[in-house]
VOMIVO-676714 format. One record per residue (C-alpha): residue number from 1; residue in three letters; z, y, x. Coordinates in steps of 0.02 Angstrom, whole numbers. Each point is the difference from the previous one (the first is absolute). Example, Ala and Ser with C-alpha at 12.3 -4.5 7.8 and 13.67 -1.06 7.14 Angstrom:
// residues 2
> 1|ALA|390|-225|615 $
> 2|SER|-33|172|69 $
***
This chain:
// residues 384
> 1|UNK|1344|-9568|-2464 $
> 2|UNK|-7|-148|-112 $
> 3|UNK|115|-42|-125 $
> 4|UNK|36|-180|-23 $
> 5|UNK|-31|-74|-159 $
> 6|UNK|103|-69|-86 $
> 7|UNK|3|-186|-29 $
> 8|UNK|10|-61|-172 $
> 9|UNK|128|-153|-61 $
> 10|UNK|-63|-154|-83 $
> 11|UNK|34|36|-175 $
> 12|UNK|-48|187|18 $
> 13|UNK|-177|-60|-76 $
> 14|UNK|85|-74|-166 $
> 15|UNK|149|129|-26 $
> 16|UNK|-43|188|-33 $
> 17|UNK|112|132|5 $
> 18|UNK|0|57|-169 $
> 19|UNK|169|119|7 $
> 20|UNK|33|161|46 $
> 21|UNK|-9|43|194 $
> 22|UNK|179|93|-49 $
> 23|UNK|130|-42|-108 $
> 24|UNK|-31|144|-116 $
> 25|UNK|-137|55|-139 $
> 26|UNK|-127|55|85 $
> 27|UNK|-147|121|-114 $
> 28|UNK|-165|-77|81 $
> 29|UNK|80|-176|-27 $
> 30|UNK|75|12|-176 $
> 31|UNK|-120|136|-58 $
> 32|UNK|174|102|-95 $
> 33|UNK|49|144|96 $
> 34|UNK|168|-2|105 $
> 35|UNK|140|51|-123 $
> 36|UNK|179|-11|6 $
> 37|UNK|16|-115|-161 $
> 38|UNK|-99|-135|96 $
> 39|UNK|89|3|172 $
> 40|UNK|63|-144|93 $
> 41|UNK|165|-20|50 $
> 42|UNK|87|-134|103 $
> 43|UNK|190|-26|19 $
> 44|UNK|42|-58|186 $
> 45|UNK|181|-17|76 $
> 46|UNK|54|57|181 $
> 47|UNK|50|-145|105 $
> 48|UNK|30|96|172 $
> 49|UNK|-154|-47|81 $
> 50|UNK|-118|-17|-134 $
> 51|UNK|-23|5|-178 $
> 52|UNK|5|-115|-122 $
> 53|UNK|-96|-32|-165 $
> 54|UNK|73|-113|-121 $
> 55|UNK|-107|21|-179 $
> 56|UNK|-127|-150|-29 $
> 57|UNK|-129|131|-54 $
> 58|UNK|43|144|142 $
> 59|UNK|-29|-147|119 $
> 60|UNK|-171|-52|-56 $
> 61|UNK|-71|151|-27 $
> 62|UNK|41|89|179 $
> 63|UNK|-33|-141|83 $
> 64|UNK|-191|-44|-93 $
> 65|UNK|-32|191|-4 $
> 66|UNK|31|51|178 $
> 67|UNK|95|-161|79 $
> 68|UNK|141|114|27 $
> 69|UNK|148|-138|79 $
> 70|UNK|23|-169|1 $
> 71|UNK|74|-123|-76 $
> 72|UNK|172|-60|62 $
> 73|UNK|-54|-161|30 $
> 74|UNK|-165|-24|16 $
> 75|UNK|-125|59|150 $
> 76|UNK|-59|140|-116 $
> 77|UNK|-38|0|-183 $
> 78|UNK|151|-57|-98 $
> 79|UNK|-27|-147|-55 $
> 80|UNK|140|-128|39 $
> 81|UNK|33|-47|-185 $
> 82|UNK|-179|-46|-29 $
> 83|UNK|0|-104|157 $
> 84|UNK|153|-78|-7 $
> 85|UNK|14|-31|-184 $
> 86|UNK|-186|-72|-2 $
> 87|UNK|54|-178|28 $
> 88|UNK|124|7|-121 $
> 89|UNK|-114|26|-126 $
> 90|UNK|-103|-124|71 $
> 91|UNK|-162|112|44 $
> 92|UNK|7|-47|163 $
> 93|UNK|50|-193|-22 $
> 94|UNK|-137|-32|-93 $
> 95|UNK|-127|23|122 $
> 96|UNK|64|-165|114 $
> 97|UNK|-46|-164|-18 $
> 98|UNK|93|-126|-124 $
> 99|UNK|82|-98|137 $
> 100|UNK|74|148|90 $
> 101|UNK|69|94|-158 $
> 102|UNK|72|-178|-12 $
> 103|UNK|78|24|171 $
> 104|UNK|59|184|-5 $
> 105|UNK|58|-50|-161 $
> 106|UNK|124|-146|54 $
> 107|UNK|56|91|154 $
> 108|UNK|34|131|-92 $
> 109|UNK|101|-89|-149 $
> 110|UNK|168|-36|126 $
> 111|UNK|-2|216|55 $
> 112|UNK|-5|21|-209 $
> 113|UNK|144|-104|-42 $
> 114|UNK|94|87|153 $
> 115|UNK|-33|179|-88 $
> 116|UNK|48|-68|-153 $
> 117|UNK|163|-65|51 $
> 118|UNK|62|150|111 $
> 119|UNK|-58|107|-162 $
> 120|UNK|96|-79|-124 $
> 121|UNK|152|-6|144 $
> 122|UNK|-6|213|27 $
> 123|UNK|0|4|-175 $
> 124|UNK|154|-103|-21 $
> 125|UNK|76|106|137 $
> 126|UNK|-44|164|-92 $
> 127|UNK|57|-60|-161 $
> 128|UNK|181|-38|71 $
> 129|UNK|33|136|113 $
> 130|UNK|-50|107|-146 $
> 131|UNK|133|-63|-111 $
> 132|UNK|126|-9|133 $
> 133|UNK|-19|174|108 $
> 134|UNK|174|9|6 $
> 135|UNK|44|-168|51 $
> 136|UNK|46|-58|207 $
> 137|UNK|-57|-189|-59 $
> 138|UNK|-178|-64|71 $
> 139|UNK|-126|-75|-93 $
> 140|UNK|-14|-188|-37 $
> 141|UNK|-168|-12|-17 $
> 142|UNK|-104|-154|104 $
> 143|UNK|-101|50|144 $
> 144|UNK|-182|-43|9 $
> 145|UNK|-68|-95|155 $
> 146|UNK|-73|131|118 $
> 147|UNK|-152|-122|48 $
> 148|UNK|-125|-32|-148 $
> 149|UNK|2|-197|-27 $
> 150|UNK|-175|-63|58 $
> 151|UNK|6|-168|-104 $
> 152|UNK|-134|-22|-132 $
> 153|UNK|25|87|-173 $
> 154|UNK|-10|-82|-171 $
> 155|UNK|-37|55|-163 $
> 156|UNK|174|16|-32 $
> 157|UNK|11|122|162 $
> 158|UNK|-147|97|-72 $
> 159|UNK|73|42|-145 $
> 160|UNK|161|19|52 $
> 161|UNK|-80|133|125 $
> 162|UNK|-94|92|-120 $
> 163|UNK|132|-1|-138 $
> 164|UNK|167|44|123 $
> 165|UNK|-10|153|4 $
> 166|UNK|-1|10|-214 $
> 167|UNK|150|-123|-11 $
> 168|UNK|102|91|138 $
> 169|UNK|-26|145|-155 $
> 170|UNK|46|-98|-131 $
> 171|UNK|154|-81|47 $
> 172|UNK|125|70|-130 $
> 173|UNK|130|-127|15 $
> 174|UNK|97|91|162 $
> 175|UNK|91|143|-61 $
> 176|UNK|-36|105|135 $
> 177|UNK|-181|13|-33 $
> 178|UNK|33|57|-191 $
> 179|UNK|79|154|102 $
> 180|UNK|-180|31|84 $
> 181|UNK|-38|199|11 $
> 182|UNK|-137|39|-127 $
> 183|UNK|-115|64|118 $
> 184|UNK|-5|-166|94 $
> 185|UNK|-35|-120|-168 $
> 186|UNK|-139|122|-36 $
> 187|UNK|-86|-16|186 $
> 188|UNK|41|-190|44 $
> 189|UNK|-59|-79|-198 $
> 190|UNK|-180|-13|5 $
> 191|UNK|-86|14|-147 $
> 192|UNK|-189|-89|17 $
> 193|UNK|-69|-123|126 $
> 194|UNK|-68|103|122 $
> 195|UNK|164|99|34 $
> 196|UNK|51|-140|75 $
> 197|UNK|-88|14|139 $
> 198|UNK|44|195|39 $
> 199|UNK|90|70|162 $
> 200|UNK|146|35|-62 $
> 201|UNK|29|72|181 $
> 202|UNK|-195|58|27 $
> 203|UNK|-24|168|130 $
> 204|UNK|-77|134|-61 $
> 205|UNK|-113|73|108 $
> 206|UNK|-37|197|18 $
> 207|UNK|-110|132|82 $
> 208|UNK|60|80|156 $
> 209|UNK|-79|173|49 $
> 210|UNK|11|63|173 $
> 211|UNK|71|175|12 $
> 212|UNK|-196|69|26 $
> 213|UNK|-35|-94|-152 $
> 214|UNK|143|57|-88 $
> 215|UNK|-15|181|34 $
> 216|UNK|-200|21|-1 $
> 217|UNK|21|-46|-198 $
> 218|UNK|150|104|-27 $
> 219|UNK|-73|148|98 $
> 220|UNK|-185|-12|-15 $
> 221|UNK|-4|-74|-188 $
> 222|UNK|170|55|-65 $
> 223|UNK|-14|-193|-90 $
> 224|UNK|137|-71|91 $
> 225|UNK|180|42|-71 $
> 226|UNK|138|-74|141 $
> 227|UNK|201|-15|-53 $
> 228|UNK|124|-21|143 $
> 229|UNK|134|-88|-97 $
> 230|UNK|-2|87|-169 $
> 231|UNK|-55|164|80 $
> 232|UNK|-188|58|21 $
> 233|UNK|-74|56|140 $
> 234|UNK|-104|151|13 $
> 235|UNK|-154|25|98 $
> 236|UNK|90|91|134 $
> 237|UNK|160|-112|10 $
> 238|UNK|-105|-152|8 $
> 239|UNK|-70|105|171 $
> 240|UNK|150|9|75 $
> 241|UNK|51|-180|-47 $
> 242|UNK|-140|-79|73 $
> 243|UNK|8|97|145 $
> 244|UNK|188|-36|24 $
> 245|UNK|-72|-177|-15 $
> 246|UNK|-141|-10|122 $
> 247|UNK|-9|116|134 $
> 248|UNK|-188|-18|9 $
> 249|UNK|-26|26|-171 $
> 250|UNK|-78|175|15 $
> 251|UNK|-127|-66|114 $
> 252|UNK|-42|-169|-124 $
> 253|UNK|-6|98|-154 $
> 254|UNK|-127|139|65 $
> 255|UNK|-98|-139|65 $
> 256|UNK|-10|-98|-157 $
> 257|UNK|-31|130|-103 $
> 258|UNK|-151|39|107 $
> 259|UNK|-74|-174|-4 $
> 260|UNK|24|2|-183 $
> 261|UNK|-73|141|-56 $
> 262|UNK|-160|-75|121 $
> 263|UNK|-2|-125|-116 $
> 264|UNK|90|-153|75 $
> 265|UNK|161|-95|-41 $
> 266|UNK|107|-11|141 $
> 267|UNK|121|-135|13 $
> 268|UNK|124|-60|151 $
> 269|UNK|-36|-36|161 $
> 270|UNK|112|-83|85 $
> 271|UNK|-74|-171|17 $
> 272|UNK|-124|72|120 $
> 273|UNK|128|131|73 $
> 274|UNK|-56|161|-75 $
> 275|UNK|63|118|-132 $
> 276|UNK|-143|-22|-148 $
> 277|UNK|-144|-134|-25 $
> 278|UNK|-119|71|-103 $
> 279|UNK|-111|-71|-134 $
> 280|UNK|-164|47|-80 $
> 281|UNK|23|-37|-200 $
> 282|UNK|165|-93|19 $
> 283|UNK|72|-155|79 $
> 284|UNK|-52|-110|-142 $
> 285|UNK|-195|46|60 $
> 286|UNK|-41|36|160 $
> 287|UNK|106|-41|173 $
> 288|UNK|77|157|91 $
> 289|UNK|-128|79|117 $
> 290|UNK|102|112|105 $
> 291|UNK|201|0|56 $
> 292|UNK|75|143|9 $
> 293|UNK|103|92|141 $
> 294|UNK|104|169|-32 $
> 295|UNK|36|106|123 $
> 296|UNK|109|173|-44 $
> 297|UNK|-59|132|120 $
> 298|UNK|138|163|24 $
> 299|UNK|-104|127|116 $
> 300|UNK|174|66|34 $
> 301|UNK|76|-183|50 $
> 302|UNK|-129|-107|80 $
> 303|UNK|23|-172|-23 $
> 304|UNK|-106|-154|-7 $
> 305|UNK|109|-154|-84 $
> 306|UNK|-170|-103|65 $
> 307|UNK|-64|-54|155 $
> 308|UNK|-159|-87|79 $
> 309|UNK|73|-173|1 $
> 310|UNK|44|12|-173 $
> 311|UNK|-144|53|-47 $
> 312|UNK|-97|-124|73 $
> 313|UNK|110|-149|-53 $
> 314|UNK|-21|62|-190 $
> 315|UNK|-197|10|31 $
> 316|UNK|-18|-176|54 $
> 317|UNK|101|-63|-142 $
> 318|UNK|-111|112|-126 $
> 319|UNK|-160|-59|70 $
> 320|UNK|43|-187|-18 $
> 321|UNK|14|67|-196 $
> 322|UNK|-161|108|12 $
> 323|UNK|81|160|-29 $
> 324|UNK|6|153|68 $
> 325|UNK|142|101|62 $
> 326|UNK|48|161|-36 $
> 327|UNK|85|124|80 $
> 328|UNK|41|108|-128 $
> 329|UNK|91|190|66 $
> 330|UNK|110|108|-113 $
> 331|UNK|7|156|71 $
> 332|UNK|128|138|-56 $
> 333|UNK|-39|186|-11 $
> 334|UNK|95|108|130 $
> 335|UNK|31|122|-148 $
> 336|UNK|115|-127|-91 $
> 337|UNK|175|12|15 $
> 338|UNK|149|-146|-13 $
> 339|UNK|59|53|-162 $
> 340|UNK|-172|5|-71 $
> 341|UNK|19|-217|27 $
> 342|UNK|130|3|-143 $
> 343|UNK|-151|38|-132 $
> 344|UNK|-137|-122|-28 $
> 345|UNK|-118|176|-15 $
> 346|UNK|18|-8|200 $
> 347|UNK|-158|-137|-39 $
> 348|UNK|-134|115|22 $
> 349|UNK|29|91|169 $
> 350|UNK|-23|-182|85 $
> 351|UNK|-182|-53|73 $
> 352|UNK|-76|-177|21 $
> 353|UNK|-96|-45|144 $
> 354|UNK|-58|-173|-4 $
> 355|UNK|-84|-107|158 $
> 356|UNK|-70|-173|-10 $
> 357|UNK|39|-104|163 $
> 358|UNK|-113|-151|48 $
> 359|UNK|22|-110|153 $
> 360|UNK|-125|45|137 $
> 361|UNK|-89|-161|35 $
> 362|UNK|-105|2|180 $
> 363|UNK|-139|-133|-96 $
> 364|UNK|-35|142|-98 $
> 365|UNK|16|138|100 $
> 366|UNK|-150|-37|137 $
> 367|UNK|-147|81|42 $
> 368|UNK|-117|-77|-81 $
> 369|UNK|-164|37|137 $
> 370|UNK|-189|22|-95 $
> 371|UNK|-155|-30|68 $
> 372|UNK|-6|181|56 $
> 373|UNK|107|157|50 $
> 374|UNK|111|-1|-174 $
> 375|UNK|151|-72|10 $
> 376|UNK|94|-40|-150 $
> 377|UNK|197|-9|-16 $
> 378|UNK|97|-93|-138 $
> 379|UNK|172|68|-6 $
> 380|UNK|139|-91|-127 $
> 381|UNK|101|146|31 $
> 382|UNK|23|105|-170 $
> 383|UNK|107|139|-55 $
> 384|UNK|-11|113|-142 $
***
């Protein structure tokens, strides 16, 4: 049987891979040998259904050396402040024309002054309720219009815009702002140019793992330390957590496991309605060739959670993506007992079958008559 090859992304050819396939020192790679002094270790917080990774660093390195998770929001590598910050610092507006910066920038100017206003209002909200927590009065502070004015803005306007959110600091005159918390003066008084134009409310974006993810490096590596709360998990209460969580997760983890230690990087796939999509390299070089379907197979309860219509429906979708799908079968040993599920060492007594499911097409499938006796058939059918 053939294997399909995998198709390479347009800026594969200009960006190598230059990390670590996992997110730990590796002897052949680093040329040190493995010791404890120079060991990875990730913090990661349980959220229920997945695990979260807050640390800058953590989430660059596990997702470059592995591309373990994804950022929160972004399609996969987490990199919303990049993106959405870029025009800000005017990386991206540089690259259009001079008359349409001239536009973006004048429809632009009225959504600025709006910000600036409703700022400096909050603010003026904060800084009374803060000095009167105890008090029944409300606040007599002017409400900003709720539609930004669309009229054409002056110099004045400009610098009104750019400086309102200083003044709105500055004003010392009302006694209740002389009452301001000292955290707030320290956060709201900018102290150079460019800190005027920070997010005061900016998201921060972080790296989600998938319970596979999560456990593979806490199990396999030992690099991934999780808390729930303030408490940390071990190895085997993080098994019975994520198996509390998912129901399936026995089957998903043995299968990912499997597929990574072949050497690819499995990632989610529900966009084309299987379990795993997986990827030769990474995502950031090559598209997924194959998507993944798990099956759990009990000899002792048979049960098939898959049927020929499904099957069919998800390999029409796959093919219109040229990949493959994959019908890949956990099977558990008849020696293993129910309370040997509890312990992740319950691992090894499960095979993995795998079969690769094409859709029999008739164009290819037809005798094909010589000029003599042989006959030659083409068949698209393939299993392995």
């Amino acid at each position: 049987m053939d294997l399909r090859h995998p198709v390479a992304k347009p800026a594969a050819g200009t960006c190598k891979n230059t990390f670590s396939p996992f997110p730990i020192p590796i002897a052949s790679i680093t040329s040190k040998p493995c010791h404890a002094n120079r060991w990875y270790y990730y913090q990661g917080i349980w959220d229920g259904d997945s695990v979260s990774v807050r640390n800058q660093g953590d989430i660059k390195m596990l997702y470059e050396m592995g591309f373990f998770g994804k950022g929160i929001l972004s399609r996969g590598k987490p990199n919303f402040q990049f993106v959405s910050g870029s025009f800000q610092r005017s990386a991206k507006r540089k690259r259009f024309r001079k008359g349409i910066r001239r536009k973006l920038q004048v429809s632009f100017k009225p959504i600025r002054n709006e910000k600036c206003k409703r700022r400096k209002q909050w603010r003026q909200e904060y800084e009374w309720y803060a000095c009167h927590q105890d008090s029944n009065e409300s606040p007599n502070i002017p409400v900003c219009d709720s539609a930004p004015s669309t009229s054409t803005s002056t110099k004045e306007d400009d610098c009104q815009s750019s400086s309102s959110y200083s003044s709105s600091s500055d004003d010392c005159d009302d006694p209740v702002t002389s009452k301001v918390p000292q955290e707030l003066s320290k956060v709201t008084k900018p102290t150079s140019k460019s800190e005027y134009h920070q997010d005061l409310y900016g998201i921060h974006e972080y790296l989600q793992l998938t319970l596979e993810e999560a456990f593979f490096l806490a199990y396999s590596f030992n690099c991934l330390k999780i808390v729930d709360g303030n408490t940390p998990l071990e190895v085997t209460q993080l098994w019975r957590k994520c198996c509390q969580a998912n129901e399936k997760f026995l089957s998903n983890y043995i299968a990912y496991h499997y597929y990574r230690s072949k050497g690819w990087v499995p990632k989610c796939g529900i966009k084309y309605g299987t379990n795993f999509l997986l990827y030769y390299k990474g995502p950031e070089f090559y598209h997924s060739s194959y998507s993944v379907i798990i099956e759990y197979v009990d000899k002792k309860k048979c049960s098939h959670s898959i049927n020929w219509t499904t099957l069919s429906t998800i390999s029409r979708i796959n093919e219109r993506s040229a990949k493959d799908v994959v019908v890949c079968y956990v099977i558990r040993s008849e020696d293993l007992s129910d309370a040997e599920l509890d312990q992740p060492c319950c691992i090894e007594k499960f095979t993995v079958k795998e079969i690769i499911v094409r859709r029999w097409l008739s164009q290819k499938a037809r005798q094909n008559v010589s000029k003599g006796n042989s006959i030659e058939i083409s068949s698209s059918i393939e299993s392995d």
